[in-house]
N, C-alpha and C positions, 0 to 999 in steps of 0.2 A: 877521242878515246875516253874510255870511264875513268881511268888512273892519271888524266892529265893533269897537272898541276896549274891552280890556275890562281892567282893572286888576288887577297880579301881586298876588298873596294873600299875605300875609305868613309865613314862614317859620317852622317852630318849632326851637329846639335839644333834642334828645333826647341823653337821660344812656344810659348804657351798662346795659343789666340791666332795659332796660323791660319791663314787662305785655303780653301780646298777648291779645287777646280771641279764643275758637274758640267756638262751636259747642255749645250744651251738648247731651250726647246724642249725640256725630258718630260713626256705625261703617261703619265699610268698606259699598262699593257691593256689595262680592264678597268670599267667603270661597275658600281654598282648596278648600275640599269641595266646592263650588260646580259646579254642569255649567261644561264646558268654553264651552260655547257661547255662554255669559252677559259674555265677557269678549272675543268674538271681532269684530272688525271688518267687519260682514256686509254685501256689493256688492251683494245686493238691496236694501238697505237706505241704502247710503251710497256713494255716488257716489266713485268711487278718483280718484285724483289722479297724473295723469300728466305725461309729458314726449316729446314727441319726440326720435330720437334724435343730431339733429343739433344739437341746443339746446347753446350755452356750459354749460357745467356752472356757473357763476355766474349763470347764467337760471334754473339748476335750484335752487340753495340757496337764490335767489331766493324760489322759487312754493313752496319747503317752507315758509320763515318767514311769508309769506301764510297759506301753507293751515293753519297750523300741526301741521305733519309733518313726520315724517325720513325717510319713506321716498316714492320717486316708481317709479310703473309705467312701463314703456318701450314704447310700441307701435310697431309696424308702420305701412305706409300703409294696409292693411288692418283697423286697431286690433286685432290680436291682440298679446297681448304676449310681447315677444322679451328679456324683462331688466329687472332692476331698477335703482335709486341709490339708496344713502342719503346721510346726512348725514356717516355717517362715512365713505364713500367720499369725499367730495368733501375734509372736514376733515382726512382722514390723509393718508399716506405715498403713498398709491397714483396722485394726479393729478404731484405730482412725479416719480416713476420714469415714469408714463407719458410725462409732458413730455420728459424727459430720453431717453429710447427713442426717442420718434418726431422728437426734434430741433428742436420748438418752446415756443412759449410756453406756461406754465401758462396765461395767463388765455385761449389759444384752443382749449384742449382742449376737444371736446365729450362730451356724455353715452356716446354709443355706445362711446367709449376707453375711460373708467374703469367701467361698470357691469356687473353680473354677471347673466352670459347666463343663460335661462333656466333651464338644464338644471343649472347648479352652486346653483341657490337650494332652500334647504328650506323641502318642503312636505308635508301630511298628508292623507290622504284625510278628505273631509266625515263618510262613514259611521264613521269611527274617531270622529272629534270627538264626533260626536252623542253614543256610550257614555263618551264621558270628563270627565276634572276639571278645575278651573283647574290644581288640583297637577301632574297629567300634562303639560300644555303648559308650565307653570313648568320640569320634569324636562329636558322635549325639547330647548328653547332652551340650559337650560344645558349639556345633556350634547354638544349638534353647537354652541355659543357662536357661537350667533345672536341678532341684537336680534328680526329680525322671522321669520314663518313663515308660508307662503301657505296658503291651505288650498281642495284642488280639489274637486271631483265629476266626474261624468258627465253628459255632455249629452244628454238621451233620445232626442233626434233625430240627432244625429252619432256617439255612443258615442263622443265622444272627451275627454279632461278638458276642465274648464273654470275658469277662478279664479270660485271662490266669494267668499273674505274672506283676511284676513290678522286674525295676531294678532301684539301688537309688545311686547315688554317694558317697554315706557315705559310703554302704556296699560295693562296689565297692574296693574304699580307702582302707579300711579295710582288705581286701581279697589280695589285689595286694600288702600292705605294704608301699605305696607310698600315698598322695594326686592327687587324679586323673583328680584335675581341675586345676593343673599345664600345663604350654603351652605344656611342652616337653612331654604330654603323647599325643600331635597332632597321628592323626593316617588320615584316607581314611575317606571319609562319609560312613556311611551305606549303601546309595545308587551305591556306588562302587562295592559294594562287587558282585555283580552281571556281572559286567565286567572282575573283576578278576579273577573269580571262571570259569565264561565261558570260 
């Protein structure tokens, strides 16, 4: 039962310099060399996480720390999506100047003020992806110093793009075991990859 009473566990004092127990055997989920696609966050697959645009943006760091993400989609009343948020939109500089510009309160700024319209967000074609590496999408991110990068296609019946997936430097990081915004993870641009592969 939720009301059970149930007695605090006693505490231990830990010394400076302790042991930690890992994993014997533990290697990255993903290598550099790795297809691109293995590291990519795919919407047939995984259900995206969004916000409306009218939401307090403390609704929205809100449903990040739930979903655990830093980035939210912006949709329409349509669900087409018109813009992103991240974490670091909300965290930095940019909900103050907005505050300050539009002449109210930070805490009633909503999503639609601080987040970035569609058209300014990077994104890569699917059919690139497919021929590429983690190394290239590590490249991409750093080279235009973006955390996250959406990645479209072609809808066969509209011909028009469509969000496939995103791929984010944290999950990246995460996957390869390394920080992937470090210099020595340089790789080729993406747009190389086309060269090489020919």
């Amino acid at each position: 039962m939720i009301n059970k009473q149930y007695a605090v566990l006693a505490p231990v004092t830990l010394g400076s310099g302790t042991p930690c127990y890992t994993p014997s055997g533990w290697v990255p989920l993903a290598y550099i060399d790795d297809p691109a696609i293995s590291v990519m966050t795919d919407f047939k697959e995984v259900v995206p996480v969004t916000i409306e645009p009218h939401f307090r943006i403390d609704a929205a760091l809100a449903k990040m720390k739930i979903a655990g993400v830093r980035l939210l989609l912006v949709p329409d009343v349509e669900d087409n999506i018109i813009g992103i948020v991240t974490a670091a939109d909300i965290l930095g500089d940019r909900p103050l100047k907005r505050a300050q510009e539009l002449e109210m309160s930070h805490h009633d700024l909503h999503v639609e003020m601080i987040m970035t319209p569609l058209e300014g967000v990077l994104a890569v074609d699917m059919a690139t992806v497919r021929d590429a590496r983690v190394g290239h999408i590590i490249s991409t991110l750093r080279k235009y110093e973006h955390q996250h990068m959406l990645v479209v296609e072609i809808d066969r019946m509209t011909h028009q793009h469509i969000i496939r997936g995103m791929f984010s430097t944290s999950q990246i990081s995460k996957l390869v075991g390394q920080d992937i915004t470090v210099p020595e993870y340089a790789a080729h641009t993406l747009a190389e990859v086309y060269h090489e592969l020919g």
